[in-house]
mmCIF file of the C-alpha atoms, coordinates in Angstrom:
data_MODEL
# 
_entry.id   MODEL 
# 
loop_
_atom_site.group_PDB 
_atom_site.id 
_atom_site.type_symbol 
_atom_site.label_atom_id 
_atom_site.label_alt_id 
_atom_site.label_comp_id 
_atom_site.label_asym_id 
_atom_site.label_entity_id 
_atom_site.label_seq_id 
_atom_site.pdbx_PDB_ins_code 
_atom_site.Cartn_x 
_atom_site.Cartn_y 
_atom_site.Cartn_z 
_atom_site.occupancy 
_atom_site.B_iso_or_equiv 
_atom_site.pdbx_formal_charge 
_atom_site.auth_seq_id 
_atom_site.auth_comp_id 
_atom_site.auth_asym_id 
_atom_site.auth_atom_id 
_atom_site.pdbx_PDB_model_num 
ATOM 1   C CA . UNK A 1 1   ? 0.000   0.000   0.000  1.00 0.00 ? 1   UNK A CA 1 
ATOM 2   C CA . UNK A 1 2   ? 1.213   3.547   -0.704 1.00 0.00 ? 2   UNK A CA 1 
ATOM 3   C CA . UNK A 1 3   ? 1.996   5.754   2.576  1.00 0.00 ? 3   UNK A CA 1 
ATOM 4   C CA . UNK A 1 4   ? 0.518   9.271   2.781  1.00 0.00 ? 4   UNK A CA 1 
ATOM 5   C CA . UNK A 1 5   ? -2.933  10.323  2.051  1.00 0.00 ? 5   UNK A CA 1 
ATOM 6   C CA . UNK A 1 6   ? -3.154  8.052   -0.841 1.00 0.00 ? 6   UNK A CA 1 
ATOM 7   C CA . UNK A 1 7   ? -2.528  5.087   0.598  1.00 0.00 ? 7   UNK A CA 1 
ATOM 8   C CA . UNK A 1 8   ? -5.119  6.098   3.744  1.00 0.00 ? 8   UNK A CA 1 
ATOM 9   C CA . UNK A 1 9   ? -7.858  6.934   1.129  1.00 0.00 ? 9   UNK A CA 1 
ATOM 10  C CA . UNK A 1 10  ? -7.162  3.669   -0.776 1.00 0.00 ? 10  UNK A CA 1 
ATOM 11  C CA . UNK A 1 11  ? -7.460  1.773   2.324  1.00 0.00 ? 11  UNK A CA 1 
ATOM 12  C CA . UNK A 1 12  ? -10.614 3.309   3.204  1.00 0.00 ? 12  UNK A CA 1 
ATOM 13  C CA . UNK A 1 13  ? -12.448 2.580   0.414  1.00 0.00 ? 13  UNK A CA 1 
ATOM 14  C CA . UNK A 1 14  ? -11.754 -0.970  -0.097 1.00 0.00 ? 14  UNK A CA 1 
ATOM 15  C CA . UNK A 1 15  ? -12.489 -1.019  3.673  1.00 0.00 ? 15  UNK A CA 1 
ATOM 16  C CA . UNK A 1 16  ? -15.741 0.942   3.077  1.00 0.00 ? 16  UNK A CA 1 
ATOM 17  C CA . UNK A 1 17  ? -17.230 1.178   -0.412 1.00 0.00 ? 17  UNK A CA 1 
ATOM 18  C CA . UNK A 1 18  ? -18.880 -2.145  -0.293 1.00 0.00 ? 18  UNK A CA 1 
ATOM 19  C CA . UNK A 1 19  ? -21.000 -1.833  3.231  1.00 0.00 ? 19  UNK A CA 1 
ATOM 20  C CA . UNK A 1 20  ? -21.711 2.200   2.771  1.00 0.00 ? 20  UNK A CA 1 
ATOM 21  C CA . UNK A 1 21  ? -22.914 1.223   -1.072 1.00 0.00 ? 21  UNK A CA 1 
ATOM 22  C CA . UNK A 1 22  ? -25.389 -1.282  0.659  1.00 0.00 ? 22  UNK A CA 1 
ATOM 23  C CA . UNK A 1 23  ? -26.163 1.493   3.180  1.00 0.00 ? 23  UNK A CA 1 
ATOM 24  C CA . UNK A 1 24  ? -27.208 3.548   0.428  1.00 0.00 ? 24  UNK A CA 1 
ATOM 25  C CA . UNK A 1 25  ? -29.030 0.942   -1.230 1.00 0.00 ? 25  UNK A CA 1 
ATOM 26  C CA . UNK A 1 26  ? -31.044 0.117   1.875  1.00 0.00 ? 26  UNK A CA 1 
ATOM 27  C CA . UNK A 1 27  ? -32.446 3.772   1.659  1.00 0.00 ? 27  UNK A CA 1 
ATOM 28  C CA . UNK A 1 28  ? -32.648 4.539   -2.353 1.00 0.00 ? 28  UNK A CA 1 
ATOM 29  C CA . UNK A 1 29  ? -32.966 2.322   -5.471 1.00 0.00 ? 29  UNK A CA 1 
ATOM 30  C CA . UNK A 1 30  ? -31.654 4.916   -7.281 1.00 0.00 ? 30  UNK A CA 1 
ATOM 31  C CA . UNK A 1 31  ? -28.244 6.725   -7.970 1.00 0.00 ? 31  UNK A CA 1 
ATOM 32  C CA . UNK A 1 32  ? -26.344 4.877   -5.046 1.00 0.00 ? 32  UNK A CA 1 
ATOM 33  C CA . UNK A 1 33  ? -23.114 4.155   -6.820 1.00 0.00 ? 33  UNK A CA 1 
ATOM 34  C CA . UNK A 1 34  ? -23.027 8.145   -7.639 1.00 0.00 ? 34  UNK A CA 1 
ATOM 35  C CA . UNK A 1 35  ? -23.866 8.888   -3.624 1.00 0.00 ? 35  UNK A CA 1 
ATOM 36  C CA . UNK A 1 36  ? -21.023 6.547   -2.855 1.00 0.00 ? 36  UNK A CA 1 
ATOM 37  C CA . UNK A 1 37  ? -18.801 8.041   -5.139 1.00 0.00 ? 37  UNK A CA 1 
ATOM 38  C CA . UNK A 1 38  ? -19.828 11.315  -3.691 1.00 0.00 ? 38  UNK A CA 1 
ATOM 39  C CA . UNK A 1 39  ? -18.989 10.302  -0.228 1.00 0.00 ? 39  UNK A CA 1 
ATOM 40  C CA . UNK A 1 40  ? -15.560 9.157   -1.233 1.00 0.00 ? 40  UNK A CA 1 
ATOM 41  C CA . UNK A 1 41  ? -14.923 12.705  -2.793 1.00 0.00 ? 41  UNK A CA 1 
ATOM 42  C CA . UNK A 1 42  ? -15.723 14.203  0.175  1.00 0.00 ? 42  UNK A CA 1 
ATOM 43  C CA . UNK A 1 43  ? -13.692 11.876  2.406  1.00 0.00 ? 43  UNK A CA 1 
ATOM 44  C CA . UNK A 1 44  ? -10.511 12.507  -0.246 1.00 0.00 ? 44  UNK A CA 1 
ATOM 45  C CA . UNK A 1 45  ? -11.079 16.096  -0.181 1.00 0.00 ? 45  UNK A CA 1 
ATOM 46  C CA . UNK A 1 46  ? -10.812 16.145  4.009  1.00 0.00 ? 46  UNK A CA 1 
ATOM 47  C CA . UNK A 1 47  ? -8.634  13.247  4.112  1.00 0.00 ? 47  UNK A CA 1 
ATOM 48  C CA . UNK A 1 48  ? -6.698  15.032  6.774  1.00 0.00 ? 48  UNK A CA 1 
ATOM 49  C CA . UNK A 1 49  ? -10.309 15.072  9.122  1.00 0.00 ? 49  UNK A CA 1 
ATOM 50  C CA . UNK A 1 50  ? -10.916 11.547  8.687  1.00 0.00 ? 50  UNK A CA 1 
ATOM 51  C CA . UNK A 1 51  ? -11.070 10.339  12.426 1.00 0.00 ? 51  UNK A CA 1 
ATOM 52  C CA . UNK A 1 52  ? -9.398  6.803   12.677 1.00 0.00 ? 52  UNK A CA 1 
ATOM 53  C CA . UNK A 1 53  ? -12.458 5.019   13.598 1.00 0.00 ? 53  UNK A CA 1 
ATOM 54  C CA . UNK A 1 54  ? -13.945 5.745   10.135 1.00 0.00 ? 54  UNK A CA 1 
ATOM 55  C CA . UNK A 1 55  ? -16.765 3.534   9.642  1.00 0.00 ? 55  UNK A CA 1 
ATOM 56  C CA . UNK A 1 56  ? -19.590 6.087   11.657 1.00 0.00 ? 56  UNK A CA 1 
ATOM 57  C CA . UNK A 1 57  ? -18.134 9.426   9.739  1.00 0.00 ? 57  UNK A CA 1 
ATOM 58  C CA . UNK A 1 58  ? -18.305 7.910   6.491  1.00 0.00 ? 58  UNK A CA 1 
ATOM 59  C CA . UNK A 1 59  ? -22.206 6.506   6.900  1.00 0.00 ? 59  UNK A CA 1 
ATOM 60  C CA . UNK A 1 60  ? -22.804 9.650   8.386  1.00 0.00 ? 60  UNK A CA 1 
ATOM 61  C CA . UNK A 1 61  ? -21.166 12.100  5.024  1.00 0.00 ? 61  UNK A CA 1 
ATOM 62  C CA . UNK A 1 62  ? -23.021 9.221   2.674  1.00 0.00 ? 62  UNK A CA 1 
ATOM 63  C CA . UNK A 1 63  ? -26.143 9.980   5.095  1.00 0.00 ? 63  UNK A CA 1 
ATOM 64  C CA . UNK A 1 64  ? -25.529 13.751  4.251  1.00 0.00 ? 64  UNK A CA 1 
ATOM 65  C CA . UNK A 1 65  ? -24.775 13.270  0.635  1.00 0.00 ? 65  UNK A CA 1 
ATOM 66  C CA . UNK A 1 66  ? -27.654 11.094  -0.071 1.00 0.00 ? 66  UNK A CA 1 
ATOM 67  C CA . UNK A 1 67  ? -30.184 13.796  2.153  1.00 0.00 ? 67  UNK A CA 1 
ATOM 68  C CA . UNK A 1 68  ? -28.743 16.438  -0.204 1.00 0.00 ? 68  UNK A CA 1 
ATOM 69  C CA . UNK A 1 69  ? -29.682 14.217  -3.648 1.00 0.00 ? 69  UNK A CA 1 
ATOM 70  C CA . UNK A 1 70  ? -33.131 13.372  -2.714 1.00 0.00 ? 70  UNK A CA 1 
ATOM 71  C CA . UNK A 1 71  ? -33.704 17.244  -1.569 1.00 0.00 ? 71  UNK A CA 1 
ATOM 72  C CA . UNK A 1 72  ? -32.494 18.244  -4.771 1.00 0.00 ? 72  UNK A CA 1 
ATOM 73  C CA . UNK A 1 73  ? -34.945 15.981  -6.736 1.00 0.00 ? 73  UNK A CA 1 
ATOM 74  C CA . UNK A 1 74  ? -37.684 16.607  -4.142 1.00 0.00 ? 74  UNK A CA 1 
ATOM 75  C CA . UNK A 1 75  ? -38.217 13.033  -2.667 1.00 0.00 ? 75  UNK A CA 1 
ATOM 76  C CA . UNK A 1 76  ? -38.956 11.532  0.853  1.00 0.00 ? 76  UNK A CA 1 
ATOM 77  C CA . UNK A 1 77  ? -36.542 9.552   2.363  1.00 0.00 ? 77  UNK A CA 1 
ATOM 78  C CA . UNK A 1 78  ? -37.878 6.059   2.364  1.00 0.00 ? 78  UNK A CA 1 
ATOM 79  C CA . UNK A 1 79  ? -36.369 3.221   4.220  1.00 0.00 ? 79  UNK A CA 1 
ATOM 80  C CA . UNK A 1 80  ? -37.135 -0.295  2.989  1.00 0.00 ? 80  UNK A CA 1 
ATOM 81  C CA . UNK A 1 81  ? -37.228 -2.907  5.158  1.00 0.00 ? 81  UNK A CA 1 
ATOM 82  C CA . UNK A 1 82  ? -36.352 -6.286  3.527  1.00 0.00 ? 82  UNK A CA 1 
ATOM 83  C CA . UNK A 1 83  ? -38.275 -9.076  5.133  1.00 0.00 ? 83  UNK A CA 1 
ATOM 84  C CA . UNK A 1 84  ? -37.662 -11.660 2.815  1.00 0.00 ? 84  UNK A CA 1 
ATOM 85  C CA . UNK A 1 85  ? -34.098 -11.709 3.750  1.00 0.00 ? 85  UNK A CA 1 
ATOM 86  C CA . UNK A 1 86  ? -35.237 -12.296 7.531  1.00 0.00 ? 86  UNK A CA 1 
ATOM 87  C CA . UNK A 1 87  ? -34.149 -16.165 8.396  1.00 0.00 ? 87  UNK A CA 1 
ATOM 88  C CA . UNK A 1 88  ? -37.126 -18.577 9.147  1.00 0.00 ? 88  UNK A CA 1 
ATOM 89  C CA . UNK A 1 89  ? -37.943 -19.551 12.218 1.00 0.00 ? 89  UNK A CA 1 
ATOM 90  C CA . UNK A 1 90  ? -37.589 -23.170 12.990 1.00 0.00 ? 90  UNK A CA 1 
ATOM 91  C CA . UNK A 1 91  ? -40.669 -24.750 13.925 1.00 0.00 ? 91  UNK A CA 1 
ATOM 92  C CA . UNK A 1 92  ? -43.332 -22.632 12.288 1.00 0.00 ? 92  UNK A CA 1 
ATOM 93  C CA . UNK A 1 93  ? -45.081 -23.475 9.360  1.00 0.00 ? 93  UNK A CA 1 
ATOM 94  C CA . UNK A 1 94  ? -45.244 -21.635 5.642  1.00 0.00 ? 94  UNK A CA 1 
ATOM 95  C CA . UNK A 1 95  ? -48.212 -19.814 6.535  1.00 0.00 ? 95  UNK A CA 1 
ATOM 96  C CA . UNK A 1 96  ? -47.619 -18.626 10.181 1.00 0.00 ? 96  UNK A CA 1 
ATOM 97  C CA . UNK A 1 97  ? -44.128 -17.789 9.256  1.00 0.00 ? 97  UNK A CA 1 
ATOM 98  C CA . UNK A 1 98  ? -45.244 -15.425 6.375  1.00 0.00 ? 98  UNK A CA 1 
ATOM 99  C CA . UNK A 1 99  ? -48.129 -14.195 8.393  1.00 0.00 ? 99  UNK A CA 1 
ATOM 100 C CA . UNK A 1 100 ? -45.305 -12.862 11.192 1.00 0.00 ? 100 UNK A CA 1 
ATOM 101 C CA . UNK A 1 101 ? -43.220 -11.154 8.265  1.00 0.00 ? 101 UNK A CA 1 
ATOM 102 C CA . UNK A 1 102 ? -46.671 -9.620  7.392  1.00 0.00 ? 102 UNK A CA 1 
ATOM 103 C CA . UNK A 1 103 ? -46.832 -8.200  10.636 1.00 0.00 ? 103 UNK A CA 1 
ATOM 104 C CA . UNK A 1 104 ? -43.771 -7.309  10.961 1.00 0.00 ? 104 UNK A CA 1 
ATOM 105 C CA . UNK A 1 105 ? -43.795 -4.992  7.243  1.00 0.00 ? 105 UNK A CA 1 
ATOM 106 C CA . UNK A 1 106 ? -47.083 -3.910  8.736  1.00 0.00 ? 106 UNK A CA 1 
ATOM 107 C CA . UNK A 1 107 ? -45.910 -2.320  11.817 1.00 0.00 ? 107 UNK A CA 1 
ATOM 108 C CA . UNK A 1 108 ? -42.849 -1.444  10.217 1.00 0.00 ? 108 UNK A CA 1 
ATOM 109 C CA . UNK A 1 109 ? -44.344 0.612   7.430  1.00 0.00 ? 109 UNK A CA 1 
ATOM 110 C CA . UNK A 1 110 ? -46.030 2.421   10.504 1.00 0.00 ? 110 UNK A CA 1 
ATOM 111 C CA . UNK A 1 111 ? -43.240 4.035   12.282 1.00 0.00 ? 111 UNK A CA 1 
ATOM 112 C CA . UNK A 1 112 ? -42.124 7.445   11.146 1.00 0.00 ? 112 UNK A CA 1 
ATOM 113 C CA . UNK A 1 113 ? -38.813 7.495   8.760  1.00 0.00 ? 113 UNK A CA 1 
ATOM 114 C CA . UNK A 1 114 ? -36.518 8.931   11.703 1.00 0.00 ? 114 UNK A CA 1 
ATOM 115 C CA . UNK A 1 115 ? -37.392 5.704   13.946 1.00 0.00 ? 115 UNK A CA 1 
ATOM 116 C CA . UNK A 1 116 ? -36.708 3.318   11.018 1.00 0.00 ? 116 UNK A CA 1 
ATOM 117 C CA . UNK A 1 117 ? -33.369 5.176   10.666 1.00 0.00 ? 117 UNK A CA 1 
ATOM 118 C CA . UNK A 1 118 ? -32.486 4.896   14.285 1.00 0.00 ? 118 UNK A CA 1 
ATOM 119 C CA . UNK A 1 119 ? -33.620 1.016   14.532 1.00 0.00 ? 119 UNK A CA 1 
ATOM 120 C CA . UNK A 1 120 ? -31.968 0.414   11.241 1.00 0.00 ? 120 UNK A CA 1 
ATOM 121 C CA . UNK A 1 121 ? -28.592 1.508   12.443 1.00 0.00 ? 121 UNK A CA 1 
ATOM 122 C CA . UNK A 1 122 ? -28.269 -0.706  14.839 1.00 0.00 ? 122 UNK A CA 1 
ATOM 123 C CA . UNK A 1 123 ? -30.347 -3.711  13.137 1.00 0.00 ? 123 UNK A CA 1 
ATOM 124 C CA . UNK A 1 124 ? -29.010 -3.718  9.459  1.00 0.00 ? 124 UNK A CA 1 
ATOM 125 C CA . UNK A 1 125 ? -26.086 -1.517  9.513  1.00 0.00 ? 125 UNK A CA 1 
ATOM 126 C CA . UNK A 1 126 ? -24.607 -3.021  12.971 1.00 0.00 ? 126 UNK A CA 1 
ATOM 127 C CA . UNK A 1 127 ? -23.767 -0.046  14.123 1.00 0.00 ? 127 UNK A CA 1 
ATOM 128 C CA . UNK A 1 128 ? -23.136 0.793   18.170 1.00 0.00 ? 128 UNK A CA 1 
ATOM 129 C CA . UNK A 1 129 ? -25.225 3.312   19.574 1.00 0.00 ? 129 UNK A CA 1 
ATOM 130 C CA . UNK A 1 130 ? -21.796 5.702   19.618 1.00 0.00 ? 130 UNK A CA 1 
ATOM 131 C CA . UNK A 1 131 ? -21.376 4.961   15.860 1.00 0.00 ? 131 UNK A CA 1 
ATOM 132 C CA . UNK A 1 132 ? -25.074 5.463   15.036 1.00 0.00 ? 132 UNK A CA 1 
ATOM 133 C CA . UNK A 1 133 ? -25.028 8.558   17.456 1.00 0.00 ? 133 UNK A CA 1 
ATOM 134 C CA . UNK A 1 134 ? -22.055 9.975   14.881 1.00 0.00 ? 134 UNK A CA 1 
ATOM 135 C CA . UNK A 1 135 ? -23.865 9.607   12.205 1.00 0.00 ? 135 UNK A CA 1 
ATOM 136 C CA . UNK A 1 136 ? -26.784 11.029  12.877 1.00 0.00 ? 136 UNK A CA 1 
ATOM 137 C CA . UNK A 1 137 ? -24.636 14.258  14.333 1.00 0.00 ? 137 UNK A CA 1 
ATOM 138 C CA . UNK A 1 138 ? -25.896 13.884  17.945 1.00 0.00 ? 138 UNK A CA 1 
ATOM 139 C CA . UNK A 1 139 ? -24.818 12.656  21.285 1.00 0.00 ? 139 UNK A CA 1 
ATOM 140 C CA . UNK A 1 140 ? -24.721 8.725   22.393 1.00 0.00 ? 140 UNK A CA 1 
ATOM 141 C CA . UNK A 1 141 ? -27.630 9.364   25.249 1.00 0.00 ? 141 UNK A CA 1 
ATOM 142 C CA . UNK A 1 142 ? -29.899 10.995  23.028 1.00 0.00 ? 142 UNK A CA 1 
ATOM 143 C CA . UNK A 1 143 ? -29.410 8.568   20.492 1.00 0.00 ? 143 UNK A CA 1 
ATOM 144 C CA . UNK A 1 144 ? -30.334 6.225   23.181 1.00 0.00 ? 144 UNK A CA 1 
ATOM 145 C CA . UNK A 1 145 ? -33.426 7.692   23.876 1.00 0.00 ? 145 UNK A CA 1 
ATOM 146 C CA . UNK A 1 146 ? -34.519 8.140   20.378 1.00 0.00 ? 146 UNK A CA 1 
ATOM 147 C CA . UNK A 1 147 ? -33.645 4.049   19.747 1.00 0.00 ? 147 UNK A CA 1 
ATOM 148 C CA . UNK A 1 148 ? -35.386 3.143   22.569 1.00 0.00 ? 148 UNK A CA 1 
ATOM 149 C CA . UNK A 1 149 ? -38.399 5.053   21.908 1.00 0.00 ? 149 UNK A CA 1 
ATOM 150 C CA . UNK A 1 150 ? -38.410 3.818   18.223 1.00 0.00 ? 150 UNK A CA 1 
ATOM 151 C CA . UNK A 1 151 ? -38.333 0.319   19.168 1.00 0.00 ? 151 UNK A CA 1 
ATOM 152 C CA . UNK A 1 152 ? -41.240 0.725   21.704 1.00 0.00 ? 152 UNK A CA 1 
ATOM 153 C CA . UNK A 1 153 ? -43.365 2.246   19.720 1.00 0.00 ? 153 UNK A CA 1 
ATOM 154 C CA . UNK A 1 154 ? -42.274 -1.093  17.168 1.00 0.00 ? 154 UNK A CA 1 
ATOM 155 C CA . UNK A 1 155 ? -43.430 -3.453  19.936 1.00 0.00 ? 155 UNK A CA 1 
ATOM 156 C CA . UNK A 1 156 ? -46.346 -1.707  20.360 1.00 0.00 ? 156 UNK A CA 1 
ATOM 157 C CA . UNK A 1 157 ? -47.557 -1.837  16.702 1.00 0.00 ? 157 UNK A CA 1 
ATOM 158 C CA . UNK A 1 158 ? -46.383 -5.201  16.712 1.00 0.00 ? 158 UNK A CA 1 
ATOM 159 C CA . UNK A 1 159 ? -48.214 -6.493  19.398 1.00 0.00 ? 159 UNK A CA 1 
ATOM 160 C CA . UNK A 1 160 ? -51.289 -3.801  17.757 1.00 0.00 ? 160 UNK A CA 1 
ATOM 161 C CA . UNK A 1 161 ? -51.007 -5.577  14.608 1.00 0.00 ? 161 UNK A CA 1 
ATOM 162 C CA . UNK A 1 162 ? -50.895 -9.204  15.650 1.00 0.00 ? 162 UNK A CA 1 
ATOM 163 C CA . UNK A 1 163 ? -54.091 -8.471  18.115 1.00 0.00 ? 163 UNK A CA 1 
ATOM 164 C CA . UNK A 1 164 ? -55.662 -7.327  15.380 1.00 0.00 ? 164 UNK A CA 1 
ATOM 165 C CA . UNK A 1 165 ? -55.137 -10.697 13.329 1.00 0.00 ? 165 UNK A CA 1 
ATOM 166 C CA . UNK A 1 166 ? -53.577 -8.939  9.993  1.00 0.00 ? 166 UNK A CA 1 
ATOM 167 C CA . UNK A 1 167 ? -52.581 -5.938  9.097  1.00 0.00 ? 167 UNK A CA 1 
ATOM 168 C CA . UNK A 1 168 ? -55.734 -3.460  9.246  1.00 0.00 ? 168 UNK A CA 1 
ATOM 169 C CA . UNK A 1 169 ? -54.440 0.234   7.851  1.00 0.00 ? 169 UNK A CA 1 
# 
């Protein structure tokens, strides 16, 4: 590997590019190789701010980048949720197992984008609560808060949902 900032910017992308283009994919179907790209320029171009636990600042300047794209064409930020990729349970059969996924979309689709970003942090992008904290730009206690008030209000459409026998809208 080449020393310098080179060689740091090299490493951090083949270190990166691969989980912050799923990142980006997990939020938008569209552009995500140019909003990866786009985080890499801005990484290169403050190469010298990088911290050395880089993972958080780079989801949170892809974060940023990808905010700035869909303001620009005047979309929502949606995040999917991919249940099909969920494992199966064991001892359940076809039909309860797909009606729990049901439920699960179902309450999922309910919660507000900010508390699928929180829970998704931590769920899909593995992410500790300092790490997720980073990239949303705020501090590890209210970051906390905010995850465990997502994920209540989760269990409580969950258990809504299920109660109700299906998903009624």
């Amino acid at each position: 590997m080449k020393a310098g900032p080179e060689g740091r910017f090299e490493t951090l992308y083949w270190e990166n590019h691969r989980e912050l283009l799923a990142f980006i994919r997990r939020r938008t179907e569209a552009e995500a190789e140019d909003i990866v790209a786009e985080t890499f320029v801005v990484a290169w171009r403050r190469i010298d701010d990088v911290p050395v636990d880089a993972r958080p600042w780079l989801f949170g300047v892809a974060r940023n980048v990808l905010r700035n794209h869909l303001r620009a064409q005047n979309r929502q930020l949606l995040l999917k949720v991919r249940i099909d990729q969920q494992p199966e349970e064991p001892q359940t059969d076809l039909a309860t197992s797909i009606a729990n996924r049901q439920d699960l979309a179902d309450a999922w689709n309910r919660l507000t984008p900010a508390e699928q970003e929180v829970i998704s942090l931590v769920a899909w992008e593995e992410l500790s609560n300092d790490q997720a904290a980073t990239v949303l730009g705020t501090t590890k206690s209210a970051f906390a808060v905010r995850l465990f008030r997502a994920r209540r209000r989760l269990l409580h459409l969950l258990n809504r949902t299920t109660q109700k026998g299906g998903h009624h809208g």
